[in-house]
N, C-alpha and C positions, 0 to 999 in steps of 0.2 A: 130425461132432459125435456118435459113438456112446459110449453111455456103455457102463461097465464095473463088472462087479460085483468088490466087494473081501473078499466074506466066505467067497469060496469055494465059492455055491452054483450048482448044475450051470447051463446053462441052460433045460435042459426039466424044471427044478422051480422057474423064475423064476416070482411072478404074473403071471397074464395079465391085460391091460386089461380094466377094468370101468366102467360105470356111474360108479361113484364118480369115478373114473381122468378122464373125463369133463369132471363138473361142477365138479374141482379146476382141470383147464386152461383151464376158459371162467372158474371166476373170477380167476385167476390172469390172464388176458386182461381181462377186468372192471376190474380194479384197477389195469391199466398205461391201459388207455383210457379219460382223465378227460376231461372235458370240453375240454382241451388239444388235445385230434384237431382239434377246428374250426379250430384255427389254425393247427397242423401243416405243411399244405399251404403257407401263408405263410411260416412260418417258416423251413421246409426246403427250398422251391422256390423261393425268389429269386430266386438265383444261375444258376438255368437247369437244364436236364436232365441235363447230363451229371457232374454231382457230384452230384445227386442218386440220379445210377446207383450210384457208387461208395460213397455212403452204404447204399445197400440192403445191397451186398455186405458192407459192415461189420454192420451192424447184428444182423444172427442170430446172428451169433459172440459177440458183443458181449454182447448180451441172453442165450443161452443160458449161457455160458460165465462169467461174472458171478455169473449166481440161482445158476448149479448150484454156486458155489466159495461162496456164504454160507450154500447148504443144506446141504452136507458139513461148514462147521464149525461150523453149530448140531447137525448129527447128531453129530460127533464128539467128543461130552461123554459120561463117565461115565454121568451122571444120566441117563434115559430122559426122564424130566419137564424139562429146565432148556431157559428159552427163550433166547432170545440174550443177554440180560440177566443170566444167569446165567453161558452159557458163556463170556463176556468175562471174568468175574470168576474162573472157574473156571483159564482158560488164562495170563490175565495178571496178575490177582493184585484183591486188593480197593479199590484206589487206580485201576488201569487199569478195574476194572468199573464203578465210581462215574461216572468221568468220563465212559464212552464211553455209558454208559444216559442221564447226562444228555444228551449231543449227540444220541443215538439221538431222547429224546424230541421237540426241539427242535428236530431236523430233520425230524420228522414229523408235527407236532402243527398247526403252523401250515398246514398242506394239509387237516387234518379241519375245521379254521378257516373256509378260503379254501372249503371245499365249501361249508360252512354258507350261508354268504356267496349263493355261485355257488347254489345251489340255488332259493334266495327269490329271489333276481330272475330268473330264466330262471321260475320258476311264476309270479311276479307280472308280467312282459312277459307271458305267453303269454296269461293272463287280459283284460291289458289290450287288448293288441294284436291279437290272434289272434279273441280269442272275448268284443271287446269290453264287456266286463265295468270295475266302479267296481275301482279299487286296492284291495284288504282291508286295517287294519292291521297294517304291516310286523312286529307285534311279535305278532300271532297267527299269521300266515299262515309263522313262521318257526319259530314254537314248534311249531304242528300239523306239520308237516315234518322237523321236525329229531329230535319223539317219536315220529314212525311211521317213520322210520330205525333209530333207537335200540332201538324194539321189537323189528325185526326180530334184530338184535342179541342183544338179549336172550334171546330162545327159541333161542338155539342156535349153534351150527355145522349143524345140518343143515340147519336153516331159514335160515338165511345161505346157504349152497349152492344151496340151492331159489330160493329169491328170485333170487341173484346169474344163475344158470341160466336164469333168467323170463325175464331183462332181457336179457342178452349175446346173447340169438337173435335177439330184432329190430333189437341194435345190427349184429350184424353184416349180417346182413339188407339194412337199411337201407344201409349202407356198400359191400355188393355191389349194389346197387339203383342209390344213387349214381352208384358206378363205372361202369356200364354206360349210364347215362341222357347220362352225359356227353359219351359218345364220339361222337356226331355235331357235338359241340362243338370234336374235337381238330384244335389246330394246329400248325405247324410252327416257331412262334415261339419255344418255350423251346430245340428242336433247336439254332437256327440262334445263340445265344448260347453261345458257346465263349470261356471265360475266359482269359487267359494263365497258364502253369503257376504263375506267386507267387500269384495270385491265385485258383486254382484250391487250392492248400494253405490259404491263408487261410482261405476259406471251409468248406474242410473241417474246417479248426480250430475254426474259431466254431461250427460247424451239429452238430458232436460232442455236444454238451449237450443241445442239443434234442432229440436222437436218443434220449439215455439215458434223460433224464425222461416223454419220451412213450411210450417203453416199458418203464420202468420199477416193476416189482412188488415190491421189496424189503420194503416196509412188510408184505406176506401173509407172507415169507419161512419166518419162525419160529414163527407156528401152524403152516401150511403144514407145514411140517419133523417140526414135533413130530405131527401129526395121521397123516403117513406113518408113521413112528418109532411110535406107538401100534397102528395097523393093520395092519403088516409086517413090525416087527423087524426082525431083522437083512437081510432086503429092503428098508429102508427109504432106502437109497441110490440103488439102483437105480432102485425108482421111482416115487422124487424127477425124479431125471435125465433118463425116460423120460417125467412128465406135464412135467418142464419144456420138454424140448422139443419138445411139440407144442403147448405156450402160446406160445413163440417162434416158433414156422412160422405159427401164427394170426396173429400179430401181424405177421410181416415181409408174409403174404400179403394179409390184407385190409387193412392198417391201410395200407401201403406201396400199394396196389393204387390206396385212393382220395387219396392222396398224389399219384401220377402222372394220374389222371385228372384232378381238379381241374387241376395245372397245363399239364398239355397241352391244356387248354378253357380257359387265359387265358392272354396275354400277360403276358411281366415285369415290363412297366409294367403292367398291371393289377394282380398281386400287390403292386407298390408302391403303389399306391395301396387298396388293401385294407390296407396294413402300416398307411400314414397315416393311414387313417380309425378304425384300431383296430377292425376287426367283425372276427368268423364266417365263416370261408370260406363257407359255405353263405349267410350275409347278405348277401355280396356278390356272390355269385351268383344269389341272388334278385333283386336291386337289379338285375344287369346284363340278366337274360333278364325281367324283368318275370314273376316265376312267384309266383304264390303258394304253389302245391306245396311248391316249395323253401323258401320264406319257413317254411311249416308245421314241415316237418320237421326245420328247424334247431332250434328248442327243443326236440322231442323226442329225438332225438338227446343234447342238450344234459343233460338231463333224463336219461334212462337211465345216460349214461355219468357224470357224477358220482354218480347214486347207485349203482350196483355201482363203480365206483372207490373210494365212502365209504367203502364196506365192508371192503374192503382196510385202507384208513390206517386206519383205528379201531383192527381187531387192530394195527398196530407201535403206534400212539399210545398203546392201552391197556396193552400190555406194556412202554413205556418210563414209562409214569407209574407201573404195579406196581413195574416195578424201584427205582424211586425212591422209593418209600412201603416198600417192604419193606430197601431197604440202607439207609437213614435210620433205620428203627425199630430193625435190628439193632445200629448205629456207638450208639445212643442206650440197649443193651441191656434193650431193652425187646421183648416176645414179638409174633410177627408173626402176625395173623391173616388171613387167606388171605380170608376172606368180608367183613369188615370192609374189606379194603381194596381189592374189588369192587367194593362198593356204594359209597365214599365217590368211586372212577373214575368209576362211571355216573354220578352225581350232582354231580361237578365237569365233567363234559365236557358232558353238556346245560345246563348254565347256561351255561358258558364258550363255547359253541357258539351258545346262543342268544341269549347279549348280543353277542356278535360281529356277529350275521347280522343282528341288528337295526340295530344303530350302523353296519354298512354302511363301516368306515373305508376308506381308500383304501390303507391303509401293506402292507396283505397281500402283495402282489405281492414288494414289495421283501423284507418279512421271509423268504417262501418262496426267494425267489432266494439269502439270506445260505444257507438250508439244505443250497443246491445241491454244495457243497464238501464237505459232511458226510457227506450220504446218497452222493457217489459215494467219498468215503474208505470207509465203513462195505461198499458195495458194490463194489469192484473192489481196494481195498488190504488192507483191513484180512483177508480170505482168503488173499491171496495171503503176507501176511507170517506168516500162521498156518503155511501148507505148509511155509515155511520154520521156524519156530522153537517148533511146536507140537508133542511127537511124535506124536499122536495124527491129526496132518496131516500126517506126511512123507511118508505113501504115496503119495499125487497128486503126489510134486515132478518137476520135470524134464519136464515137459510142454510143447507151443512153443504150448500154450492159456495155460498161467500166464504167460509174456511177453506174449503177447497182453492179457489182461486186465488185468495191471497198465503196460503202455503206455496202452494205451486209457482205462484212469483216472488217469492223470498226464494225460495230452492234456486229458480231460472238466478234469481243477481246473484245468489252468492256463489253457483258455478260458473257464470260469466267473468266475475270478481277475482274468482281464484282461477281460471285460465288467460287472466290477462298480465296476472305477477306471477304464476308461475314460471 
């Protein structure tokens, strides 16, 4: 997975990793590990160990090979400044930019939602449960959350970096901590579950999706892109390519590490019965070892990892709701103000944020699942058919990574497709 520079520059006048280089891969990590990890294990270990193997192998290529093909064509716009919202519109025209900003927002919008959501109840359990405490009402305790997020936001990209930096050290921490606590717990139960080959494709089919969306960063993509692209210039390919895939090695290593731990420390009737009960991996292993430890450290776990994930979906949410406030104003020719249409984002997203977290509806799930088609068109197609038909993207063509990614995104809709009518 080595990437390549296309601008001709030597490689010992490449930048060297920094600091910075760093805190972009741990939030770029941040932003794929939502609060969804707890249930990871469940969801991807089912089936037993040995496609779970063969998923690991997938996944890095997967994951790497994906960001890096949405990062090169939000970098290969004219404009320095245009975020993906722009470079749709720039490449495909003002009809394909319209539509594809609204899908953008719409598949990304409803997960800054579902935080909202996730966030007030994993603080309101921990209070109740944990460090029994009276319920707060739901309608402050969601609002004080949802503005000390927002805040964060607000002072910056570097203070978004810093924060997101705070938090991804003890998630992974935690998840090596996990991993290891486990292992006097492993058995040979998930080994000895060997599926027959139909049914070993099957499940590889269906388990494709899980795989994308729990390591999936796309929503950071195009700050991300554009923030390289401001600090590197015409290095700003390279490395892109370079922090992405050491956000991708983080992710197949720890994230995949306590994936295998957890289910080598239960049985596959255990995970199904974990599926049916609808908990937190961590909850039901609380539940089984009688630990409070564990019981603890699930909601904080819970708790970090949606909010450095938040952080992530904000920037896509916020740049598909700009795109949409700024190509409406222009179709209506009327002058587009850049600050005005800031503050009316911030100011529609904590309300919309916080009447959601409050009313607590149950339909989130479902709505975030319609997105799943969207964000993997946006992320595995929608590049691949740029390389092809953009010329500003032919350079990359003819690579057996571009068949790879765009299989592996037809695979992700059409198991998305067909778990959503079956």
């Amino acid at each position: 997975m080595q990437t390549t520079s296309t601008t001709g520059t030597s490689a010992t006048s490449r930048p060297r990793w920094t600091k910075q280089d760093t805190t972009w891969a741990l939030s770029l990590f941040g932003t794929a590990v939502g609060a969804g990890i707890l249930f990871l294990p469940i969801n991807a270990g089912m089936s037993g160990f040995w496609p779970l193997v063969v998923m690991t192998l997938l996944v890095g290529p997967m994951t790497f090979f994906a960001h890096r093909g949405l990062s090169r064509f939000v970098l290969s716009s004219k404009n320095a400044g245009s975020d993906i919202t722009e470079v749709v519109e720039e490449h495909f025209g003002v009809g394909a930019g319209k539509l594809i900003t609204l899908l953008y927002f719409f598949a990304i919008y409803p997960i800054v939602l579902i935080y909202g959501v996730g966030i007030t109840n994993t603080v309101d359990s921990f209070l109740v449960n944990q460090l029994g405490m009276a319920s707060p009402p739901r309608a402050i305790l969601s609002l004080a959350l949802i503005l000390g997020m927002m805040a964060v936001m607000l002072l910056g990209e570097k203070m978004m970096l810093r924060v997101t930096q705070f938090l991804v050290y003890p998630l992974v921490g935690i998840l090596v901590f996990m991993s290891i606590y486990l292992i006097p717990e492993w058995n040979t139960a998930a080994l000895s579950q060997v599926p027959s080959a139909g049914d070993f494709a099957i499940t590889l089919w269906i388990s494709i999706p899980v795989l994308v969306f729990a390591f999936n960063h796309s929503p950071a993509i195009s700050s991300f892109s554009l923030a390289q692209r401001r600090d590197h210039g015409d290095d700003a390919e390279y490395k892109s390519g370079q922090i992405l895939m050491r956000s991708a090695a983080m992710l197949v290593g720890f994230v995949m590490l306590f994936v295998f731990s957890c289910v080598l420390s239960l049985t596959p009737a255990d995970l199904e019965a974990a599926k049916a009960e609808n908990i937190a991996i961590l909850s039901y292993l609380a539940n089984k070892h009688e630990s409070p430890f564990i019981s603890f450290l699930g909601p904080l776990v819970a708790f970090v990892a949606i909010v450095s994930s938040f952080f992530g979906h904000y920037l896509g949410a916020r740049e598909g709701l700009n795109g949409i406030a700024t190509k409406t104003l222009r179709s209506m020719g009327k002058p587009v103000d850049r600050k005005k249409i800031d503050v009316f984002t911030v100011v529609f997203m904590i309300l919309t944020i916080w009447l959601v977290a409050t009313l607590n509806p149950s339909i989130l799930g479902m709505i975030e699942s319609l997105g799943g088609p969207i964000i993997a068109t946006i992320l595995f197609i929608m590049p691949m058919y740029a390389v092809k038909n953009v010329p500003a993207m032919q350079k990359y063509s003819g690579t057996i990574s571009n068949a790879f990614v765009l299989i592996m995104g037809l695979v992700a809709i059409s198991a998305i497709t067909y778990s959503m009518i079956s």
